[in-house]
MARRO-665552 format. One line per field, with one value per residue (C-alpha): x, z negated, y; residue number from 0. Coordinates in pm, 1 decimal. Example, Ala and Ser with C-alpha at 12.3 -4.5 7.8 and 13.67 -1.06 7.14 Angstrom:
2
px [1230.0  1367.0] $
pz [-780.0  -714.0] $
py [-450.0  -106.0] $
miba [0  1] $
//
This chain:
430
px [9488.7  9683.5  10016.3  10325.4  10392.5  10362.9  9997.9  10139.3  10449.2  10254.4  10064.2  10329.1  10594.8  10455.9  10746.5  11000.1  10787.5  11086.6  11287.8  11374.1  11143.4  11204.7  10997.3  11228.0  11125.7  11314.5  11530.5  11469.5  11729.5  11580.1  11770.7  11713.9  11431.4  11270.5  11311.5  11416.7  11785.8  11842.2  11612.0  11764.7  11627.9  11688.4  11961.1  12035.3  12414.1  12748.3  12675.7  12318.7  12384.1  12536.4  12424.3  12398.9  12538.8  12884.6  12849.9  13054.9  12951.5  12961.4  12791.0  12422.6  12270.0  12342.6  12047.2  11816.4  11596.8  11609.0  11523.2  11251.1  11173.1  10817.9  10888.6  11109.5  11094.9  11377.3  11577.9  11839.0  12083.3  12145.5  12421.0  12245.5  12138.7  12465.3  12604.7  12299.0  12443.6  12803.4  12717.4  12552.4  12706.2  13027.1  13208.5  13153.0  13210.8  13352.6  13450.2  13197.8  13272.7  13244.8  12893.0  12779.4  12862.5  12727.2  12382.1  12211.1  12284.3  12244.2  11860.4  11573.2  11655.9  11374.9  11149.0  11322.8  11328.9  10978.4  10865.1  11107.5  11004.9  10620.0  10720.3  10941.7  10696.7  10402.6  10608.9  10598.7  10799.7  10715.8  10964.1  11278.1  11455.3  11231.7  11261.3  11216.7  11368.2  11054.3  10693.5  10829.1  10928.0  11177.3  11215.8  11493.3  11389.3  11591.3  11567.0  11663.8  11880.9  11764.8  11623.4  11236.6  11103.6  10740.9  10558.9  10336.2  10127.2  10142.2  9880.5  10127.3  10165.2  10117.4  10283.1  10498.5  10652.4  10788.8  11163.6  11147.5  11429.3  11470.4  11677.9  11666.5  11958.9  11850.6  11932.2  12242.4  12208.9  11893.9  12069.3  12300.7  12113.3  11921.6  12219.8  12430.0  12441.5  12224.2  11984.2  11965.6  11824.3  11606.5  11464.9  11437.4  11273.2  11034.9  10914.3  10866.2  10611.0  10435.8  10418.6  10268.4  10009.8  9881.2  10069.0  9862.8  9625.2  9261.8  9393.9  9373.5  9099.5  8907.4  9101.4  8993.9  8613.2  8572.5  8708.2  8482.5  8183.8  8256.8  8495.1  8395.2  8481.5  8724.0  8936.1  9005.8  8995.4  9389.5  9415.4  9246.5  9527.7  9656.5  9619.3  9768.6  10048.0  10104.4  10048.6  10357.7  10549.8  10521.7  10684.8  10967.2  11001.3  10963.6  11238.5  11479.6  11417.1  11532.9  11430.4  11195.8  11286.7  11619.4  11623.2  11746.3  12072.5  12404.6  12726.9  12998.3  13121.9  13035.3  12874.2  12671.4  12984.1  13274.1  13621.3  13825.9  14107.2  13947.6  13694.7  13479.8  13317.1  13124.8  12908.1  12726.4  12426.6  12149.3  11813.9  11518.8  11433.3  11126.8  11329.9  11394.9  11510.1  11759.2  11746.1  12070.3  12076.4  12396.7  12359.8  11997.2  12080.0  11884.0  11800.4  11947.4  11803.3  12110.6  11993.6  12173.2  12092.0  12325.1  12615.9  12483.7  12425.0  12480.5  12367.8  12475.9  12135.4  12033.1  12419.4  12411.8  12692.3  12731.6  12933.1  13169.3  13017.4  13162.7  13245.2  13317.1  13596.5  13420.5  13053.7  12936.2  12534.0  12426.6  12083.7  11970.9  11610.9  11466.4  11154.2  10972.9  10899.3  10632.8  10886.2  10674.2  10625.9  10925.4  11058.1  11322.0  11566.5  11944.3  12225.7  12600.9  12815.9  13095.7  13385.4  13635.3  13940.9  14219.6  14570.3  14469.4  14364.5  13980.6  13790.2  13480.4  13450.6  13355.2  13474.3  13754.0  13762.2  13790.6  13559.7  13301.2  13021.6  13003.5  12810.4  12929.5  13220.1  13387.5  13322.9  13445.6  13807.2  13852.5  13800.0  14030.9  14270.2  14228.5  14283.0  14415.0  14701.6  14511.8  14666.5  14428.0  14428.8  14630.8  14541.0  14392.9  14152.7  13841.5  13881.2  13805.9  13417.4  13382.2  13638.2  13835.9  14161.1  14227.7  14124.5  13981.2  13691.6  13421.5  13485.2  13338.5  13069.2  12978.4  12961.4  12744.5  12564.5  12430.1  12420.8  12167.4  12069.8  11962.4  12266.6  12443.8  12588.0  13007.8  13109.9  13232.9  13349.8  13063.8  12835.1  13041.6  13414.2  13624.3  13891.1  13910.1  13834.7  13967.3  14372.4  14486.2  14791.7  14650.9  14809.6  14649.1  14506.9  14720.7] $
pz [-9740.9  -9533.7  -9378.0  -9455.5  -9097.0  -8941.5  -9085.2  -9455.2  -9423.8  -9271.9  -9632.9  -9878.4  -9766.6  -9513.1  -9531.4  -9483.5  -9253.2  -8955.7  -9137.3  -9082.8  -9250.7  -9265.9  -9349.5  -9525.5  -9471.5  -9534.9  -9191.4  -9045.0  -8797.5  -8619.2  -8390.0  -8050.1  -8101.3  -8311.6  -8635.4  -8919.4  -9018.3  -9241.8  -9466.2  -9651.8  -9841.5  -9730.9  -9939.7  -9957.3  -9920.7  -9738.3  -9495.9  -9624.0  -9560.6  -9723.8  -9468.4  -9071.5  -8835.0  -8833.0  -9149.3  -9046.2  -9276.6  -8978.7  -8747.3  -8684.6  -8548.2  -8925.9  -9017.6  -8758.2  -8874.7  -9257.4  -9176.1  -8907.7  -8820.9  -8856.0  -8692.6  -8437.3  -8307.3  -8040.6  -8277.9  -8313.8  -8556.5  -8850.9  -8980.7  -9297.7  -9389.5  -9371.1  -9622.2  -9871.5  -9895.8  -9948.8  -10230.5  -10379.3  -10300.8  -10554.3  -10216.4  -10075.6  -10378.5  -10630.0  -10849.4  -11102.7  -11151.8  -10784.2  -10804.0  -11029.0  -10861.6  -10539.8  -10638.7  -10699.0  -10394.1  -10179.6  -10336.1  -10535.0  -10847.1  -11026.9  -10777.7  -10699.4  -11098.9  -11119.4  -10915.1  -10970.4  -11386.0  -11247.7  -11042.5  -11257.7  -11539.1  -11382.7  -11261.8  -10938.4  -10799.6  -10447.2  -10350.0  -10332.3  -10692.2  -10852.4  -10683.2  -10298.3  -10032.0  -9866.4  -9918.2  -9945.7  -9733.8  -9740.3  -9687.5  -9581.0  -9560.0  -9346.1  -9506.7  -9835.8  -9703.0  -10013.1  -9960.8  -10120.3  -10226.0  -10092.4  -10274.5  -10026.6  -10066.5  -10481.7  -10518.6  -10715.8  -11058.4  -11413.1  -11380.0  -11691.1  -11937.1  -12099.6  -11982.5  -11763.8  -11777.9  -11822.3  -11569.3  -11287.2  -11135.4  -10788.3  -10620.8  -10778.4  -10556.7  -10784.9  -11108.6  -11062.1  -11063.6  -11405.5  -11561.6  -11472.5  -11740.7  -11616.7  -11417.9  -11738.5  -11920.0  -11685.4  -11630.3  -12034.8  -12030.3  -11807.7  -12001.6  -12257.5  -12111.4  -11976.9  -12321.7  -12411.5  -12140.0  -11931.2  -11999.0  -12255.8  -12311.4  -12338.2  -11972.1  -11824.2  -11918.8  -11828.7  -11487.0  -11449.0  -11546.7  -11282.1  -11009.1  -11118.5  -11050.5  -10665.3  -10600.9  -10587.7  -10951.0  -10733.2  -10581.9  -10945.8  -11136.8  -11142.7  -11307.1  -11589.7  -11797.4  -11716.8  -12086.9  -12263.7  -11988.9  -12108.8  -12499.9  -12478.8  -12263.7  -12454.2  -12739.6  -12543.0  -12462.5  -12744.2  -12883.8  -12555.8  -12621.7  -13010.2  -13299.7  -13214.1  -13478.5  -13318.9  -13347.3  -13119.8  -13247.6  -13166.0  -13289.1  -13165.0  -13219.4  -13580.1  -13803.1  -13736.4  -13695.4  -13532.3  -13436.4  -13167.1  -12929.4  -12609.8  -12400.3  -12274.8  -12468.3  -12424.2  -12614.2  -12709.7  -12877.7  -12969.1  -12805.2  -12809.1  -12500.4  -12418.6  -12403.7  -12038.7  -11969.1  -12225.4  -12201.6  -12342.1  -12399.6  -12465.4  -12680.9  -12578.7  -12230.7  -11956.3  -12016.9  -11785.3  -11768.7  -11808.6  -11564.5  -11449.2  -11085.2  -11057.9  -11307.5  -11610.1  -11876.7  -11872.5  -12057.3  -12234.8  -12386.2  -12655.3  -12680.7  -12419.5  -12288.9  -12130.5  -11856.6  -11961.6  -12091.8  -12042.2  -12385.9  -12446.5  -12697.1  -12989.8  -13093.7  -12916.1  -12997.7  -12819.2  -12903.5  -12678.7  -12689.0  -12565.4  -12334.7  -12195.0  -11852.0  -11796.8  -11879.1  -12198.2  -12446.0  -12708.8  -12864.4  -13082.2  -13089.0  -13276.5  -13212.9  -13290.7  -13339.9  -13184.9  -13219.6  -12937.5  -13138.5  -12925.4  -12979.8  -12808.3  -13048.0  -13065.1  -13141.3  -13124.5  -12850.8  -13001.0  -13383.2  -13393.7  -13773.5  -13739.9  -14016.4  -13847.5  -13774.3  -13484.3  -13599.2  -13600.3  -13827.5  -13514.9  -13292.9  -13535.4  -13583.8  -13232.9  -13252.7  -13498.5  -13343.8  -12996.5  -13119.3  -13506.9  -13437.5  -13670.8  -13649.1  -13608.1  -13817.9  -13589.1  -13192.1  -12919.9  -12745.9  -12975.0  -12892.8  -12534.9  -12533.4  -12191.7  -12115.2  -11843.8  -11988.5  -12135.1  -12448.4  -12401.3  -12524.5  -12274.1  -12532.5  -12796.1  -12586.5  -12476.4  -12792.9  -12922.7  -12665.0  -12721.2  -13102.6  -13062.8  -12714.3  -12611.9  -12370.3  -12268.2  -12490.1  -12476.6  -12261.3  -12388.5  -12624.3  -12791.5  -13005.4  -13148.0  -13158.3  -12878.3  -12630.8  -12387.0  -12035.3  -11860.5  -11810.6  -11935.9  -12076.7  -12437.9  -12747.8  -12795.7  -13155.3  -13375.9] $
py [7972.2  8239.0  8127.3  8328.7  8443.1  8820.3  8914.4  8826.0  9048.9  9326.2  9261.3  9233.9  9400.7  9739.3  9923.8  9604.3  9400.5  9324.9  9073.7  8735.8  8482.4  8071.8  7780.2  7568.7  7191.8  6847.7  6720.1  6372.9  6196.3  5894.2  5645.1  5551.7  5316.3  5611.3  5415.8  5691.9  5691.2  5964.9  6176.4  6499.8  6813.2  7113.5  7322.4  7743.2  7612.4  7621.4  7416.0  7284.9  6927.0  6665.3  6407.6  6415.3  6701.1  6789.4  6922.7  7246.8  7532.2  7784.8  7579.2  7705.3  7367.6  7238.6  7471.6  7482.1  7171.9  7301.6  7657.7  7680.1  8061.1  8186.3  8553.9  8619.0  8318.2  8380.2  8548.5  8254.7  8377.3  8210.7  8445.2  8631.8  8292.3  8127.0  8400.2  8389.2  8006.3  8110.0  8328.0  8030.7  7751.3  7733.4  7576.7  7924.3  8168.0  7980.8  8231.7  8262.2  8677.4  8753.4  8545.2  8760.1  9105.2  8950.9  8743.2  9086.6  9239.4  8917.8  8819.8  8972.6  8799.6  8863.5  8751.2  8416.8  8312.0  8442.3  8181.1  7905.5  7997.4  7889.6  7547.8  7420.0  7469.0  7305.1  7021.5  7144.5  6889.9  6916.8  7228.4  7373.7  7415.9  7175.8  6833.8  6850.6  7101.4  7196.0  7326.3  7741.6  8044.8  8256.0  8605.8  8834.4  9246.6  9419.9  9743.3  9603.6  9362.4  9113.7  8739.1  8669.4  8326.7  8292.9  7978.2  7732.0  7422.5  7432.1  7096.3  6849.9  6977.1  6867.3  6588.8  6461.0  6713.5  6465.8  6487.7  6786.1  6995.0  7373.3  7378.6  7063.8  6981.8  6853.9  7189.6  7338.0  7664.2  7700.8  7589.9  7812.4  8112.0  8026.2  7888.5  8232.8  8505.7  8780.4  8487.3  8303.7  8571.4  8710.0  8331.2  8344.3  8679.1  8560.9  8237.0  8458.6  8658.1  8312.7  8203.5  8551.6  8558.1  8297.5  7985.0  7836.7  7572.3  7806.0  7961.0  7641.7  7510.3  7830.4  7776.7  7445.6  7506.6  7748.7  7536.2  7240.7  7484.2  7490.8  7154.2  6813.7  6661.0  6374.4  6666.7  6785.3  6487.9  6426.3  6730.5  6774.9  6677.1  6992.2  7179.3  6880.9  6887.8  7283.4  7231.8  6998.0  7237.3  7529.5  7404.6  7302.7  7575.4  7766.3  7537.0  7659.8  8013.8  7973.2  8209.1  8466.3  8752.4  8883.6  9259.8  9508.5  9660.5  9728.7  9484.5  9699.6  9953.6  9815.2  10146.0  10416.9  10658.8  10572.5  10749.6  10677.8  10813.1  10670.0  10915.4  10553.2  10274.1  9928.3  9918.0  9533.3  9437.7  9145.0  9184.6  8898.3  8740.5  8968.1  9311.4  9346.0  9732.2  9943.4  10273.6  10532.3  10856.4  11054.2  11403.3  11400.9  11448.9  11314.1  10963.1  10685.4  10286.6  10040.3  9761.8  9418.8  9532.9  9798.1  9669.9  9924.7  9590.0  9209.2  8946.3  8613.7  8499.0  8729.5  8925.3  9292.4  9437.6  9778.3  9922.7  10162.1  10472.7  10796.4  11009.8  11420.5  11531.8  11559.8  11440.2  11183.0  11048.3  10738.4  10630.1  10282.3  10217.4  9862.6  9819.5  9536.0  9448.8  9716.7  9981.2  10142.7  9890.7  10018.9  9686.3  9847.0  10083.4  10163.0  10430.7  10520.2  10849.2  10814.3  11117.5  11132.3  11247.7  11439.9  11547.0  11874.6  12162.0  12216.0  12554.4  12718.1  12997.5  13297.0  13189.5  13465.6  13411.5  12988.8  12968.7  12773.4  12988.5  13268.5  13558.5  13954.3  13894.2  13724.1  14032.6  14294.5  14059.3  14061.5  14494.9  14475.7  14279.8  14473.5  14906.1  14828.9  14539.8  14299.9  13940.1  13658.3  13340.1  13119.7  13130.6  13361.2  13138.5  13188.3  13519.1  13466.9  13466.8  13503.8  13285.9  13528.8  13382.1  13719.4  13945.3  14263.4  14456.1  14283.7  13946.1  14155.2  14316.2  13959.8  13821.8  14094.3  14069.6  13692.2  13744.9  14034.5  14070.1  13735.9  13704.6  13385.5  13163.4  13144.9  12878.5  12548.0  12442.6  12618.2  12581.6  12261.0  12236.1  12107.8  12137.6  12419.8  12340.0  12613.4  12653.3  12938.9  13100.1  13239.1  13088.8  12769.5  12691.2  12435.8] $
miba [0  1  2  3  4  5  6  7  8  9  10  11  12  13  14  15  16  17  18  19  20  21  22  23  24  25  26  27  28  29  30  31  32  33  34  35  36  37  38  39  40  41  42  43  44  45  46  47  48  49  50  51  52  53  54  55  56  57  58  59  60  61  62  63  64  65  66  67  68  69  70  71  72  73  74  75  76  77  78  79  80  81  82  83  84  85  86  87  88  89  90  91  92  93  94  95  96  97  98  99  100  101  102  103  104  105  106  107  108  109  110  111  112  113  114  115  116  117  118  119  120  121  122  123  124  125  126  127  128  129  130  131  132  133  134  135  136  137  138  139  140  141  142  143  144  145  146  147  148  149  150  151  152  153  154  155  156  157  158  159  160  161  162  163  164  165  166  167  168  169  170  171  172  173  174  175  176  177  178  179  180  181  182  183  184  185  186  187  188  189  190  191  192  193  194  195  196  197  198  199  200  201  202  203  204  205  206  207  208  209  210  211  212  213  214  215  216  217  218  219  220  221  222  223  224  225  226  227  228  229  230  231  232  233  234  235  236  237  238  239  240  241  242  243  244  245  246  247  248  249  250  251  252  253  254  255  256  257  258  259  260  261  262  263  264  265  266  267  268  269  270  271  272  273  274  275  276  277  278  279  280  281  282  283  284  285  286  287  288  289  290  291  292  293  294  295  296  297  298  299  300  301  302  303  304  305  306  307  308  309  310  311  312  313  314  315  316  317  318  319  320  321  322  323  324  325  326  327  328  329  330  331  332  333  334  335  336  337  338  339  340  341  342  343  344  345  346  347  348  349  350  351  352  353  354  355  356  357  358  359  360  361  362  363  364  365  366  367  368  369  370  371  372  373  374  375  376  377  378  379  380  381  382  383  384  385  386  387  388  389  390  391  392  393  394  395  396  397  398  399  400  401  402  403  404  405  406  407  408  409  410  411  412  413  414  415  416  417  418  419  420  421  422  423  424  425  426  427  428  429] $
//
């Protein structure tokens, strides 16, 4: 078994290999005859113990015997570590908003709840978030400045499933990760997939049957319990993750077309447990992924959220599309019109005639209005094609131009109604 030290960075992580990695391990205190006094687990908190020490949360001795450094070894700074515990510990960053904004930025989500999904579900109970602060690694890149759970010495498992939690509460740094919105559902998410792949009864007992070809039956006897141990875990949680046949859809703004004065929205939705990336589209422009790591969703179980989204008088198309965690399995998809009404007048460019359609009719009214004094239905600025801020002849000549030339298009707003842009002193449309 290779030990996380330099070789195993240089592995997993080549292009972040120079950051600071700890063995976390339980902390002894023994009295002067050598007879043990004190026995605690070691905690990602602020300070990390409850017992012994001064107990100072600043104070870098308090986490010298928890968090034992495996590179770097004279590199005795315990700072990054001391504020991956504030942003956990609810001593340290109590508010439960600014938790949020920070836990993404401070650790690689994903990654920690991966793991901590896999221990807790075995009955792991010999590591940190399950039942005992000890047995892992972990990681801090420097280049991505985010902290890594590294699993170690996984041999006591399958114990009881009778009565495990979700969610244990020995570690409440850990607890509060999976109990938090966008942790929660990411934890979820990943259960899902378990229960979808390996985590079932046939996987194993294949497991097992290939060990017993090359182990001693004693050093696998204790185990062999193991499928019963995941047929009765699977249903529980099956029963956590709830009804299965949620679809993807938006809940508000309720309809598929919607009006509003506002140029920004939120939109919310239901997704299953399962969809893991949303993808939105505005007005088929380019196509952007709304992800919990840079604020674009969040989630409270199966209910979405969005950021703001940014909205053009007018028209507005939104079509969200749902993916799982490989990023091209579609798991369902809905959309919403929304129209940014405006109390400024809105036109076509090029419509000299306002009667909806730009075609050579528009160029011969604005002739007509240029050398015979023809009046125009009620403002100047369709007139500008070009969009100089003035009429003259080259707005006809550009208009022709695109209708039977292949030229450019008018500017905006064009070839739907809108706003104009561009200050100017023409009449403006009513």
């Amino acid at each position: 078994m290779e030990v996380p030290a330099k070789l195993f960075l240089d592995k997993w992580w080549p292009e972040d290999n120079n950051g600071v990695l700890y063995k976390m391990d339980d902390r002894f205190e023994v009295d002067d005859l050598g007879n043990r006094s004190t026995n605690e687990d070691a905690h990602v908190l602020f300070p990390p113990n409850s017992i012994g020490g001064d107990r100072k949360p600043d104070n870098k001795e308090n986490y010298r015997w928890f968090f034992m450094h495996r590179t770097r070894d004279k590199y005795d700074n315990f700072g990054e570590l001391m504020e991956f515990g504030k942003t956990l510990d609810t001593r340290g960053t109590p508010n439960a908003s600014d938790f949020n904004n920070n836990l993404f930025q401070k650790a690689n989500v994903e990654q920690l709840v991966r793991n901590w999904a896999i221990s807790i579900n075995i009955d792991d109970w010999d590591t940190w978030g399950t039942t005992r602060g000890k047995n892992c690694y972990i990681y801090r890149t420097r280049v991505d400045g985010r902290w890594n759970l590294i699993p170690w010495d996984k041999d006591l498992v399958f114990g009881s499933a009778t009565g495990l939690p979700i969610v244990p509460g020995n570690f409440p740094e850990a607890a509060r990760v999976l109990n938090s919105a966008n942790g929660k559902r990411i934890y979820f998410n990943v259960l899902k997939n378990m229960l979808d792949s390996f985590y079932t009864t046939s996987f194993v007992t294949g497991f097992f049957s290939e060990v017993a070809r090359i182990a001693p039956a004693a050093a696998i006897g204790s185990y062999t319990h193991g499928s019963t141990f995941i047929a009765s875990r699977a249903n529980t949680i099956r029963q956590a993750l709830g009804p299965p046949a949620i679809p993807f859809e938006i809940t508000s703004p309720a309809g598929d077309q919607v009006t509003q004065a506002e140029t920004s929205v939120v939109v919310r939705g239901n997704a299953a447990y399962g969809v893991w990336l949303i993808m939105l589209q505005v007005n088929g422009n380019q196509p952007v992924l709304l992800q919990v790591e840079d604020g674009g969703v969040t989630w409270a179980a199966t209910k979405w959220t969005t950021r703001p989204i940014d909205l053009s008088p007018g028209v507005n198309n939104l079509s969200f599309v749902a993916f799982g965690s490989d990023g091209a399995q579609e798991l369902g998809r809905d959309s919403v019109a929304i129209t940014v009404s405006t109390s400024e007048p809105q036109f076509i460019r090029g419509d000299s005639d306002r009667n909806g359609d730009v075609n050579l009719t528009d160029a011969i009214v604005t002739l007509n209005h240029l050398f015979k004094g023809v009046p125009v239905a009620s403002c100047l600025d369709p007139l500008d094609s070009d969009d100089s801020g003035e009429i003259d002849i080259t707005d006809a000549i550009y208009l022709l131009r695109y209708l039977f030339q292949g030229g450019s298009a008018p500017p905006a707003p064009f070839p739907g109604a809108g706003i104009d842009p561009t200050p100017d002193n023409l009449t403006p449309c009513t």
